[in-house]
PyMOL Python script that loads the backbone (N, CA, C, O; Angstrom):
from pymol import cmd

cmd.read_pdbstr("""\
ATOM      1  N   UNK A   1     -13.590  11.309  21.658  1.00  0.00           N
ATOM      2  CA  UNK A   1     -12.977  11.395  20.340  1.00  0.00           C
ATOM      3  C   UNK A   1     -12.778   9.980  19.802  1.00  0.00           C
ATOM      4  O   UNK A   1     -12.662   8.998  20.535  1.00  0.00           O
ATOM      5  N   UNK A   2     -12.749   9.948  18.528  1.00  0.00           N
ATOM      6  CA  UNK A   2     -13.381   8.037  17.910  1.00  0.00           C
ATOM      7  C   UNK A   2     -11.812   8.047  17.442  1.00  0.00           C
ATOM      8  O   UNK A   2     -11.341   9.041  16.890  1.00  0.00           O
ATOM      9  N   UNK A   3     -10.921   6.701  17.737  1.00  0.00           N
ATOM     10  CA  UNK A   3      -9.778   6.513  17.196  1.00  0.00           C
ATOM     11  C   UNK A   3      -9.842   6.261  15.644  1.00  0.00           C
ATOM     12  O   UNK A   3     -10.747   5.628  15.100  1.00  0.00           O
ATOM     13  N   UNK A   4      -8.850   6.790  15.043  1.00  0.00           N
ATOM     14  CA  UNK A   4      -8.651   6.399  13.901  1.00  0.00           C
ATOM     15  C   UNK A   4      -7.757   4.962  13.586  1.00  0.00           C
ATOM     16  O   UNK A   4      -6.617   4.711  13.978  1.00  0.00           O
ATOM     17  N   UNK A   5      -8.810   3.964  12.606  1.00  0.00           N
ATOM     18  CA  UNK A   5      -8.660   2.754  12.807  1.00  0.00           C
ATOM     19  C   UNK A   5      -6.782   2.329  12.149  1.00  0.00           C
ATOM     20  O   UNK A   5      -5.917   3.173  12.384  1.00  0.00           O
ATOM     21  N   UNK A   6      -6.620   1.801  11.837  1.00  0.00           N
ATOM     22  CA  UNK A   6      -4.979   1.487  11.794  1.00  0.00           C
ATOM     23  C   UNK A   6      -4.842   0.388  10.477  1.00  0.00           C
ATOM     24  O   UNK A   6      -4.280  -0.703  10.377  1.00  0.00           O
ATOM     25  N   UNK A   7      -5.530   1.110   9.652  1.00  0.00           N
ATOM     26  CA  UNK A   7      -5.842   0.203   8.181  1.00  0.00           C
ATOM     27  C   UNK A   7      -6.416   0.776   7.154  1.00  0.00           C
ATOM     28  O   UNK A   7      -7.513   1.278   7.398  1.00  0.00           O
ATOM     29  N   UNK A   8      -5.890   0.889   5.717  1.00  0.00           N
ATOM     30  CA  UNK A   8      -6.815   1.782   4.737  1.00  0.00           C
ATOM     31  C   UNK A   8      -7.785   0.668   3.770  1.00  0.00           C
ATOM     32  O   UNK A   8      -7.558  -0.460   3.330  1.00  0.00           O
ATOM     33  N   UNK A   9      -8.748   1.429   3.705  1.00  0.00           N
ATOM     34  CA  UNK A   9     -10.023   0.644   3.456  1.00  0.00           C
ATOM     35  C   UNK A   9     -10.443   1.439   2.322  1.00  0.00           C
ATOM     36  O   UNK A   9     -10.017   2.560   2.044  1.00  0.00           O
ATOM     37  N   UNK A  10     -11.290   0.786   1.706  1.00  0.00           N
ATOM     38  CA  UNK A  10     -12.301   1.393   0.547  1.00  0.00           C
ATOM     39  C   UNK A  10     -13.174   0.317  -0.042  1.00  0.00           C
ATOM     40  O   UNK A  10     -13.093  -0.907  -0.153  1.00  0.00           O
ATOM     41  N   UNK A  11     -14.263   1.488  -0.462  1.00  0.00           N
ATOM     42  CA  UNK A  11     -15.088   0.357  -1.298  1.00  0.00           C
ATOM     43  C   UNK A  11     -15.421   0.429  -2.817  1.00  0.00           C
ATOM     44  O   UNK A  11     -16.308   1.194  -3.195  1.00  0.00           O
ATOM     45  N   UNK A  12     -14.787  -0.288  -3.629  1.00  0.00           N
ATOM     46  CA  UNK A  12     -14.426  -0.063  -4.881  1.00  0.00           C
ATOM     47  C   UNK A  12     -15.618  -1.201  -5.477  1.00  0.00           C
ATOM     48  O   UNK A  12     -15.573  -2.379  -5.125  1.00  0.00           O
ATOM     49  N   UNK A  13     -16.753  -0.640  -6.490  1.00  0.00           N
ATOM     50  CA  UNK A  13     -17.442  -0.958  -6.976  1.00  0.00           C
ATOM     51  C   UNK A  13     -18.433  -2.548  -5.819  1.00  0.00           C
ATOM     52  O   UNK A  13     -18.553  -3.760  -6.000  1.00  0.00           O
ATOM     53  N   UNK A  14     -18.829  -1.730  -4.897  1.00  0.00           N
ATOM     54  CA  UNK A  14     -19.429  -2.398  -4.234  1.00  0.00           C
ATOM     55  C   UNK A  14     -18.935  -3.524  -3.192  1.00  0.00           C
ATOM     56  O   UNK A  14     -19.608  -4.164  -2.385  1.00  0.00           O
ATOM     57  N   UNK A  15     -17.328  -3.577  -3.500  1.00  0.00           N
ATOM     58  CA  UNK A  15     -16.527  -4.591  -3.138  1.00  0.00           C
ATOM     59  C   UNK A  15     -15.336  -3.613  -1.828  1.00  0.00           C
ATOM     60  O   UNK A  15     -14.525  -2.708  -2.023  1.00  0.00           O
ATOM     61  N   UNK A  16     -15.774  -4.369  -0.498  1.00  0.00           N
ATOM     62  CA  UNK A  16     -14.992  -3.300   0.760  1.00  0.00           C
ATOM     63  C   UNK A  16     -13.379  -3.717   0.802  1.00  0.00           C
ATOM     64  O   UNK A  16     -13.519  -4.897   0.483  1.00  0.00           O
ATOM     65  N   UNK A  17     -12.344  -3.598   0.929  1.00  0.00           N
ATOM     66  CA  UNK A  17     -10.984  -3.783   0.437  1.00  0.00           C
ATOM     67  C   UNK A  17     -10.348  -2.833   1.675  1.00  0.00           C
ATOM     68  O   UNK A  17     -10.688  -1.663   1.847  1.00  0.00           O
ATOM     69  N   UNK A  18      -9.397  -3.521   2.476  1.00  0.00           N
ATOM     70  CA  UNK A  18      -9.181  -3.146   3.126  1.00  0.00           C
ATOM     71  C   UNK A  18      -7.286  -3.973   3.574  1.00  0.00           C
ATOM     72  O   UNK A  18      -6.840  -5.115   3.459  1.00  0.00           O
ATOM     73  N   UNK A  19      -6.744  -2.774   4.037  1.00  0.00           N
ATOM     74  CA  UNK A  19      -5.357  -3.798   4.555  1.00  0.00           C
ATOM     75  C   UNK A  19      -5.102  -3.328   5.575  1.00  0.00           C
ATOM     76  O   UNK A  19      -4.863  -2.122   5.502  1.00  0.00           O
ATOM     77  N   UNK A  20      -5.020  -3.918   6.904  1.00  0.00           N
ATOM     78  CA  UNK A  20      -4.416  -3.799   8.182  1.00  0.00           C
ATOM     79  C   UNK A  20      -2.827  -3.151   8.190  1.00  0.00           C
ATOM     80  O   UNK A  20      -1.810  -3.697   7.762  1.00  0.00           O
ATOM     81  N   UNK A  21      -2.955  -1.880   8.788  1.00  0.00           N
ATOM     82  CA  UNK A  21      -1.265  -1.966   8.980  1.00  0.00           C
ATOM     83  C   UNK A  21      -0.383  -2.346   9.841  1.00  0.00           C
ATOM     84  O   UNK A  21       0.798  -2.006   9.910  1.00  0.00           O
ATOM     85  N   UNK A  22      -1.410  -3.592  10.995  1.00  0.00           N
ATOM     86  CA  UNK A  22      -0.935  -4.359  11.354  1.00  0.00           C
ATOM     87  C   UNK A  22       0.236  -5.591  10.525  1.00  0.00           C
ATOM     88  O   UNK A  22       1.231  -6.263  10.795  1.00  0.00           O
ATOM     89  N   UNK A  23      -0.567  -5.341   9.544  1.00  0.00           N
ATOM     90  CA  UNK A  23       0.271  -6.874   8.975  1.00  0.00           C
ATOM     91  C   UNK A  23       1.036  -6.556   7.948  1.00  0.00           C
ATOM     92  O   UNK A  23       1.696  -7.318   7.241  1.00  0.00           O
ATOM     93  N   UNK A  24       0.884  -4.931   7.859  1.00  0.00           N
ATOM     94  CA  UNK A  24       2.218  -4.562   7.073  1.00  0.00           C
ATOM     95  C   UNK A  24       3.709  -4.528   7.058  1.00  0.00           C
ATOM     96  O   UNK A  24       4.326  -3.472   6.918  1.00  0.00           O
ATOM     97  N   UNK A  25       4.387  -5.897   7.230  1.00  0.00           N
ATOM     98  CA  UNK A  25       5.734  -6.313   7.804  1.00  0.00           C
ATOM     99  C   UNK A  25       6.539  -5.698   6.445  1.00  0.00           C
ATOM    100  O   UNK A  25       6.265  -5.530   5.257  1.00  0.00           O
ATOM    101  N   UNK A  26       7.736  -5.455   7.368  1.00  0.00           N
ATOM    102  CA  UNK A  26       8.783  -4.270   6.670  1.00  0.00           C
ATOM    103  C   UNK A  26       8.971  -6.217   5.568  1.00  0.00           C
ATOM    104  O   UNK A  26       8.624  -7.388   5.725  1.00  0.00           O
ATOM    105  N   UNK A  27       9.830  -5.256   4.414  1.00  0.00           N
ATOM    106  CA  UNK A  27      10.515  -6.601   3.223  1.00  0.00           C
ATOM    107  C   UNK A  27      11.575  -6.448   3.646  1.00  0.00           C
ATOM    108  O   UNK A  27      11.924  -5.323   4.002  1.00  0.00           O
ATOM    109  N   UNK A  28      12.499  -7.633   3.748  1.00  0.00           N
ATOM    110  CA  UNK A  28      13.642  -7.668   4.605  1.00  0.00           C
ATOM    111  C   UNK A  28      14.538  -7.105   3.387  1.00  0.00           C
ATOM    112  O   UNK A  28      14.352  -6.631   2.266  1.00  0.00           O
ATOM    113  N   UNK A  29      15.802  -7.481   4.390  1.00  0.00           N
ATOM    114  CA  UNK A  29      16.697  -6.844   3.538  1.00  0.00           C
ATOM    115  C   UNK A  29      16.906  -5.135   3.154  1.00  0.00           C
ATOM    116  O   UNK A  29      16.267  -4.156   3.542  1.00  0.00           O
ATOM    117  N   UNK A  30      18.276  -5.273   2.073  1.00  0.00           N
ATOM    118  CA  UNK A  30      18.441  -3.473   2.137  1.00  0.00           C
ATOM    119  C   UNK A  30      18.686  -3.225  -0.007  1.00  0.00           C
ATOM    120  O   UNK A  30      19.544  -2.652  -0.677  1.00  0.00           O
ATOM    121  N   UNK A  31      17.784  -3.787  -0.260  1.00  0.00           N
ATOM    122  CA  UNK A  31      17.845  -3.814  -1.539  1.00  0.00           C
ATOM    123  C   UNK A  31      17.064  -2.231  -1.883  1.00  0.00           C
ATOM    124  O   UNK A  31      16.465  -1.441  -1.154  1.00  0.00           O
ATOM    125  N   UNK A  32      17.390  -2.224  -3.308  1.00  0.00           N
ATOM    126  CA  UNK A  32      16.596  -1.226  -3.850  1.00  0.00           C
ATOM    127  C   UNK A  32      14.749  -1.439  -3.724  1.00  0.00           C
ATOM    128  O   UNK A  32      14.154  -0.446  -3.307  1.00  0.00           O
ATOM    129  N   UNK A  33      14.113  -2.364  -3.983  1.00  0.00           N
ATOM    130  CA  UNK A  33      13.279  -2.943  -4.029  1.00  0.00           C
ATOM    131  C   UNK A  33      12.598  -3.223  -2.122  1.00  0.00           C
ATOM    132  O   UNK A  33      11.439  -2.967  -1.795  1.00  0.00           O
ATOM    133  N   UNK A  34      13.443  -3.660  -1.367  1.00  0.00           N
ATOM    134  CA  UNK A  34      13.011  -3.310   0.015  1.00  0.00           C
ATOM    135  C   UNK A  34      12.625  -2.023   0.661  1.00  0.00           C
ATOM    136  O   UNK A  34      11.786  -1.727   1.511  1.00  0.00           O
ATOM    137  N   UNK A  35      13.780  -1.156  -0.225  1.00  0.00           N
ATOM    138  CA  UNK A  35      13.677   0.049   0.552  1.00  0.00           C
ATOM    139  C   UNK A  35      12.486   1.243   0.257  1.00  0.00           C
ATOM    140  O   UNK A  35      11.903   2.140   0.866  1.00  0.00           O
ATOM    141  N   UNK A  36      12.543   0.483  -1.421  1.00  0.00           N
ATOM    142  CA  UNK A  36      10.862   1.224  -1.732  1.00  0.00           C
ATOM    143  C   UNK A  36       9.534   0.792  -1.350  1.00  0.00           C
ATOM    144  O   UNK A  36       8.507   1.469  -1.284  1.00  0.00           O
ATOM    145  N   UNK A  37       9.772  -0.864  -1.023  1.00  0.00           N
ATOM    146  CA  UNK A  37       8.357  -1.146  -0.123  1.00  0.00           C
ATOM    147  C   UNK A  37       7.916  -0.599   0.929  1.00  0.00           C
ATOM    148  O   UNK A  37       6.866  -0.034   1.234  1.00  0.00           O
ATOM    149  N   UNK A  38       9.481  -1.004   1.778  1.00  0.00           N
ATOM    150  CA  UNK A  38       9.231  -0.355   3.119  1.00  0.00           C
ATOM    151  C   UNK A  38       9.004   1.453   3.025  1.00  0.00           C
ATOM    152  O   UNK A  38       8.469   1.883   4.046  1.00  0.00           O
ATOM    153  N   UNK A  39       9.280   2.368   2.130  1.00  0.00           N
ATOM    154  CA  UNK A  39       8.737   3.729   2.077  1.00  0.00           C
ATOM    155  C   UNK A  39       7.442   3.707   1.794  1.00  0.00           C
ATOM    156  O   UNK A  39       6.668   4.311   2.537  1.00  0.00           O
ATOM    157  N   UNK A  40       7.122   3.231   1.030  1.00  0.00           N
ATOM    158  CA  UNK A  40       5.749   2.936   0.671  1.00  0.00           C
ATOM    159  C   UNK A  40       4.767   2.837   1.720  1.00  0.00           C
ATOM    160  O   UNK A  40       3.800   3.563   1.951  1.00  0.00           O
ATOM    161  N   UNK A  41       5.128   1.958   2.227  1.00  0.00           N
ATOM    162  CA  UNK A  41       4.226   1.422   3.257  1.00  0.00           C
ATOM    163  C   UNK A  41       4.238   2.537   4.449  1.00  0.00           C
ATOM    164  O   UNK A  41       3.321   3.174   4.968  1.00  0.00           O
ATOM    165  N   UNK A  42       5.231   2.521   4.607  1.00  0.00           N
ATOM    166  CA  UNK A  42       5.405   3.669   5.806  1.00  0.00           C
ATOM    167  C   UNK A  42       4.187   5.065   5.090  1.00  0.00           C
ATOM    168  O   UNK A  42       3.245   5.493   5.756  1.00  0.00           O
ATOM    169  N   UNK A  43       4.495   5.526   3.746  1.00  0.00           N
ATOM    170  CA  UNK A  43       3.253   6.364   3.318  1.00  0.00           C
ATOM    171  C   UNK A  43       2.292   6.156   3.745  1.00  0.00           C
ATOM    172  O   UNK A  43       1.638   6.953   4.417  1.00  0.00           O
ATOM    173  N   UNK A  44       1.952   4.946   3.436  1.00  0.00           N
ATOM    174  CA  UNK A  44       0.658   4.165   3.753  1.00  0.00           C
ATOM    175  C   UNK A  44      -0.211   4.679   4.974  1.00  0.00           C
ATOM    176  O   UNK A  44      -1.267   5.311   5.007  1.00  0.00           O
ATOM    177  N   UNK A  45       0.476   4.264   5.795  1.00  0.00           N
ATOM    178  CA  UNK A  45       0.596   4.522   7.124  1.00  0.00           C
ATOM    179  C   UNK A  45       0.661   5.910   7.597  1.00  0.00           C
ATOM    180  O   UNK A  45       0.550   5.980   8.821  1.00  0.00           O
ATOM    181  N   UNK A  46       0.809   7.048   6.992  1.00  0.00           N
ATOM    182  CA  UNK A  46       0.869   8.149   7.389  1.00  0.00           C
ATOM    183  C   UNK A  46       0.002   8.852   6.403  1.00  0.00           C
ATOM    184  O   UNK A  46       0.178  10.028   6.084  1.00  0.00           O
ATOM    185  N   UNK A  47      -1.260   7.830   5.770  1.00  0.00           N
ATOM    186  CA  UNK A  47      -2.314   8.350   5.271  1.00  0.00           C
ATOM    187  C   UNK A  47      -2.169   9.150   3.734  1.00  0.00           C
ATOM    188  O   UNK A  47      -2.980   9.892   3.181  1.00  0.00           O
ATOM    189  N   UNK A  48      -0.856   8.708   3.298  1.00  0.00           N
ATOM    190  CA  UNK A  48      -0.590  10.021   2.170  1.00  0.00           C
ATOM    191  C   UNK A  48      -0.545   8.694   1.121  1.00  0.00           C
ATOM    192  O   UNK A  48       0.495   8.242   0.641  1.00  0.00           O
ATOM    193  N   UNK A  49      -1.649   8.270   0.920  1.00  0.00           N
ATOM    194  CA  UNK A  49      -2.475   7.652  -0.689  1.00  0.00           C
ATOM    195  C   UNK A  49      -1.896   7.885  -1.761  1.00  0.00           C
ATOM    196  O   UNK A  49      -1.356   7.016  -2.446  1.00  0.00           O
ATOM    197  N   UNK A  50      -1.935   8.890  -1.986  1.00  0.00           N
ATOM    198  CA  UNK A  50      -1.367   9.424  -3.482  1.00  0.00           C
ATOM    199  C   UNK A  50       0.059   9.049  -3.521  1.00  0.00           C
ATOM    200  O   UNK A  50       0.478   8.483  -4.530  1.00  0.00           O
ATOM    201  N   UNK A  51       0.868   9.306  -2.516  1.00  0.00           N
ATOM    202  CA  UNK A  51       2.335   8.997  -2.533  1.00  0.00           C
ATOM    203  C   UNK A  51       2.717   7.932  -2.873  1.00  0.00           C
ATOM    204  O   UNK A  51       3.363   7.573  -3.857  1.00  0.00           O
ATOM    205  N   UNK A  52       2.069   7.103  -1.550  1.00  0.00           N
ATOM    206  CA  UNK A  52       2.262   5.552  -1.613  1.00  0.00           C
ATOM    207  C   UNK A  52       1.721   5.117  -2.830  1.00  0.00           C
ATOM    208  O   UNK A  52       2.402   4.242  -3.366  1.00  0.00           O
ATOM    209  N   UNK A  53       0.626   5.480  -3.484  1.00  0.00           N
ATOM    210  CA  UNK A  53       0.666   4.586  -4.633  1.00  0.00           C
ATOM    211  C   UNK A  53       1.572   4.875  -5.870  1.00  0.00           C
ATOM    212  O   UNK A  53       1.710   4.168  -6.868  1.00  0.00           O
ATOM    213  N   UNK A  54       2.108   5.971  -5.605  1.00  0.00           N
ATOM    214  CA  UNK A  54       3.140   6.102  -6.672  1.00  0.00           C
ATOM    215  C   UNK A  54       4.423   5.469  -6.682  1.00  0.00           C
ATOM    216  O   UNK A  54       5.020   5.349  -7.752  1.00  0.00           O
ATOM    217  N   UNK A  55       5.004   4.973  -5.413  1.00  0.00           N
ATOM    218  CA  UNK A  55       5.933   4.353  -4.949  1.00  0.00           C
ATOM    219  C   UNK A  55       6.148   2.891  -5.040  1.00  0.00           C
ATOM    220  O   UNK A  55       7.213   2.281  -5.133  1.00  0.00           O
ATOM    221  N   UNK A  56       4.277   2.205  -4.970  1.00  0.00           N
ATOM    222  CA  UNK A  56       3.970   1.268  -5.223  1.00  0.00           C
ATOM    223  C   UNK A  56       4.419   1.074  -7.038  1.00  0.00           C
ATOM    224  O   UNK A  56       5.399   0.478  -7.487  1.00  0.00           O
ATOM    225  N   UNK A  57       3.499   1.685  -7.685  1.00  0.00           N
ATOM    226  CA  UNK A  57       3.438   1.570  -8.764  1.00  0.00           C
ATOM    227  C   UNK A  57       4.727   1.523  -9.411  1.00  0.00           C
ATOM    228  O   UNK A  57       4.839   0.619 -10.239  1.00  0.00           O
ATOM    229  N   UNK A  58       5.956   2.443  -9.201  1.00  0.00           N
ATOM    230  CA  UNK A  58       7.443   2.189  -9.238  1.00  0.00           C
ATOM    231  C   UNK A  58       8.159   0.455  -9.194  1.00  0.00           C
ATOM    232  O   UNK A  58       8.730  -0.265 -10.013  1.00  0.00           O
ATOM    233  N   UNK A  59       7.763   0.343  -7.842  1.00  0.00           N
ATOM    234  CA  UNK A  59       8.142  -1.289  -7.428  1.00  0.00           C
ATOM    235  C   UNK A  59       7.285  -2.012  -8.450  1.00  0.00           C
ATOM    236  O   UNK A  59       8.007  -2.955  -8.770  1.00  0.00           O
ATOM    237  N   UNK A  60       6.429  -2.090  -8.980  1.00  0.00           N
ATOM    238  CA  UNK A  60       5.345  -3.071  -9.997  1.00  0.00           C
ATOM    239  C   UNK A  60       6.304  -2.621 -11.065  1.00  0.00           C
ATOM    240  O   UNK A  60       6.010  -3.296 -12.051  1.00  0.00           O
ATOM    241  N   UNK A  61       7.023  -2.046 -11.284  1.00  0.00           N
ATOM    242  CA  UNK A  61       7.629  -1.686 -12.965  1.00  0.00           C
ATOM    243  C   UNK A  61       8.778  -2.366 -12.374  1.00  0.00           C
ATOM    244  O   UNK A  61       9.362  -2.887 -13.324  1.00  0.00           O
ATOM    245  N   UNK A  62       9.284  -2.579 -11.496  1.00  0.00           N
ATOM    246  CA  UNK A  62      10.870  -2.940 -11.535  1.00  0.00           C
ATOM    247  C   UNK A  62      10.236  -4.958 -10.832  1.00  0.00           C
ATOM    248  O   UNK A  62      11.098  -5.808 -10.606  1.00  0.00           O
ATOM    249  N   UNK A  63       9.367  -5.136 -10.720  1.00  0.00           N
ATOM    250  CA  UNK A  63       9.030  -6.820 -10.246  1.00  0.00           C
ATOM    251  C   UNK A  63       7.494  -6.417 -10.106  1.00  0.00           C
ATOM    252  O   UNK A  63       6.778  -5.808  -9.311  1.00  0.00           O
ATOM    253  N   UNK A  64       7.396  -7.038 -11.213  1.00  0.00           N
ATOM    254  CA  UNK A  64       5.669  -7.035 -11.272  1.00  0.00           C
ATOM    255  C   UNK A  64       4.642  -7.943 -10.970  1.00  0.00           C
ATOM    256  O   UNK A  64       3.419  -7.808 -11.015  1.00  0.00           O
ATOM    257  N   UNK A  65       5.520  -9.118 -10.578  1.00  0.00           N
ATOM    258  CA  UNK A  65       5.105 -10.398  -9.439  1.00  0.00           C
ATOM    259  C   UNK A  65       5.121 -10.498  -8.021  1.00  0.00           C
ATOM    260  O   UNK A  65       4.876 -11.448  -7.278  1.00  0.00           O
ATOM    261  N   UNK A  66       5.601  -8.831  -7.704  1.00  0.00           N
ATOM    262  CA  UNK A  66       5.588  -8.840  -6.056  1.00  0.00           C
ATOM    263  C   UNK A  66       4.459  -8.665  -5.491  1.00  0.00           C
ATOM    264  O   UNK A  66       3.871  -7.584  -5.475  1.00  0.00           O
ATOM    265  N   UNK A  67       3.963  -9.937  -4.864  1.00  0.00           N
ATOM    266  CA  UNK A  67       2.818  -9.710  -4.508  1.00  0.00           C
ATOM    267  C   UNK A  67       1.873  -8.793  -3.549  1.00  0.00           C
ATOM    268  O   UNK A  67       0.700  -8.422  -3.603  1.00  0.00           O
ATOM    269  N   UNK A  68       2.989  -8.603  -2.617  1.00  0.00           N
ATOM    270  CA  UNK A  68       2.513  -7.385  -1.580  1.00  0.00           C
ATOM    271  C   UNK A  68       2.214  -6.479  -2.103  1.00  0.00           C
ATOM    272  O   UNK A  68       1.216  -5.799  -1.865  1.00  0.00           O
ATOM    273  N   UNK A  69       3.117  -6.278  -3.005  1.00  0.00           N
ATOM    274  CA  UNK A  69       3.154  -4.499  -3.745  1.00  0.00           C
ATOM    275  C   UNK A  69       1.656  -4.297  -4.630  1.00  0.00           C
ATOM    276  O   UNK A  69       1.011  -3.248  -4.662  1.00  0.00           O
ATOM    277  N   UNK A  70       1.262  -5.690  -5.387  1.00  0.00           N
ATOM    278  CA  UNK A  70       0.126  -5.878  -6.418  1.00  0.00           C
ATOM    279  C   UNK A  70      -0.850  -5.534  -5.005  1.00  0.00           C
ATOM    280  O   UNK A  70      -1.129  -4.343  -4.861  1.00  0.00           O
ATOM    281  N   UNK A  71      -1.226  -6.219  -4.268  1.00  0.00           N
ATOM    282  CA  UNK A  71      -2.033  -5.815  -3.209  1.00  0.00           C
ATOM    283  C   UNK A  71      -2.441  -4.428  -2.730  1.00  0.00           C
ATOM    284  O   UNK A  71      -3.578  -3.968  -2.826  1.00  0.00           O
ATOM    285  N   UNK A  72      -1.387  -3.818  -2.205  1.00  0.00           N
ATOM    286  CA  UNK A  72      -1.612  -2.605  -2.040  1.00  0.00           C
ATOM    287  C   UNK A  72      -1.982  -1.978  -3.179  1.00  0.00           C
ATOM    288  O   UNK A  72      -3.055  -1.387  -3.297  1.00  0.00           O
ATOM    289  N   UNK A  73      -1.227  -2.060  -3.957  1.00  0.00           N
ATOM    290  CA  UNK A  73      -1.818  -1.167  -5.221  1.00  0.00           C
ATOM    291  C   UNK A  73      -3.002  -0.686  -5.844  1.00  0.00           C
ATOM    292  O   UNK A  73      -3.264   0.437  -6.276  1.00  0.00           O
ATOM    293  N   UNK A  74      -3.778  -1.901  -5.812  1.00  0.00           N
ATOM    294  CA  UNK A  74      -4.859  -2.620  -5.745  1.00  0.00           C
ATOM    295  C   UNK A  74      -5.827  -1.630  -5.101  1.00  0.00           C
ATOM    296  O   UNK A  74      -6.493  -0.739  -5.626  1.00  0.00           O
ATOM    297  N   UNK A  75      -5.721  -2.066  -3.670  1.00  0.00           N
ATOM    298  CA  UNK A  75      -6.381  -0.981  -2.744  1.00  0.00           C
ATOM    299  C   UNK A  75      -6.465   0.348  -2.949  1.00  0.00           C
ATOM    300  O   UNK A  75      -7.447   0.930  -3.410  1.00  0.00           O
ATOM    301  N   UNK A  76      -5.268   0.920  -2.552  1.00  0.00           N
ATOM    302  CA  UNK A  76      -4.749   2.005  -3.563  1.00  0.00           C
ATOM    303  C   UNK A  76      -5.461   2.834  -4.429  1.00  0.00           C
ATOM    304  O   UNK A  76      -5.931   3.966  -4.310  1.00  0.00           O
ATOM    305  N   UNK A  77      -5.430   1.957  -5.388  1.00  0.00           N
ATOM    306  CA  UNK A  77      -5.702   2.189  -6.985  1.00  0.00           C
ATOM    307  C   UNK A  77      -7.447   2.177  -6.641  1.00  0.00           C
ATOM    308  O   UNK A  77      -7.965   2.838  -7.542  1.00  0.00           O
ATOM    309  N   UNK A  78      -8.123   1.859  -6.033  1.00  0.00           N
ATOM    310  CA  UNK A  78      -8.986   1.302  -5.803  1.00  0.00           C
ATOM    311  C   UNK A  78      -9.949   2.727  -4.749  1.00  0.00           C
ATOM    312  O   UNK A  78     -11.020   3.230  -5.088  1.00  0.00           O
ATOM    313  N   UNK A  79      -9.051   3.112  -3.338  1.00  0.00           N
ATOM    314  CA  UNK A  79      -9.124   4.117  -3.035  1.00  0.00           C
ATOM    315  C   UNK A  79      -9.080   5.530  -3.943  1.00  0.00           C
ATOM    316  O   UNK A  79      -9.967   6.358  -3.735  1.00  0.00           O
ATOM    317  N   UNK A  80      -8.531   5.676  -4.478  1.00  0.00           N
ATOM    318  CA  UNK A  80      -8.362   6.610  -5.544  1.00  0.00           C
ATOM    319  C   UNK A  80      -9.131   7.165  -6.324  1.00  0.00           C
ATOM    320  O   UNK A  80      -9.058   8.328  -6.720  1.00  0.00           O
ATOM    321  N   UNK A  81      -9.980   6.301  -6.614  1.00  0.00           N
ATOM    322  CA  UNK A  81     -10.952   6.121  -7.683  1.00  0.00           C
ATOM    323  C   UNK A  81     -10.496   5.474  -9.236  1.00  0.00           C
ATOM    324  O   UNK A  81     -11.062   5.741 -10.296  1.00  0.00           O
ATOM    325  N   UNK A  82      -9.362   4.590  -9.063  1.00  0.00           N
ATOM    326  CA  UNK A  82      -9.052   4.692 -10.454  1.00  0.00           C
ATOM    327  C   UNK A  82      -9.380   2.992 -10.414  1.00  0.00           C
ATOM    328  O   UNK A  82      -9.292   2.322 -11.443  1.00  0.00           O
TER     329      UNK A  82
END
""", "prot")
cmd.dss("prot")
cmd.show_as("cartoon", "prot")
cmd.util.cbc("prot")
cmd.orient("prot")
């Protein structure tokens, strides 16, 4: 049986995009804004795309310079087809 790799990937207009959820480190702290990354991500991680990018997309309306969050989104958004 082939492991399932530990990172969501896609290839969005020819371009492969991919984020390790290795290096998906929790955002410290217990802010409003931490606690939706860290859900997010945890989505991420439990393969449910659609969620996480909605969660993402939340955090981009409340700090739209967070860069982690633009990243994933990205992917995301990217996985999706959008």
């Amino acid at each position: 049986m082939a492991e399932t790799p530990d990172y969501i990937s896609t290839n969005a207009g020819g371009v492969e995009m991919a984020i390790s959820m290795e290096h998906a480190t929790p955002e410290p702290g217990n802010s409003e804004l931490a606690q939706l990354y860290n859900a997010a991500v945890q989505l991420a991680r439990e393969k449910k795309v659609a969620e996480a990018h909605q969660v993402f997309k939340k955090i981009l309306k409340l700090a739209p310079g967070h860069a982690r969050s633009q990243n994933w989104y990205g992917v995301l958004c990217a996985q999706l087809g959008e």
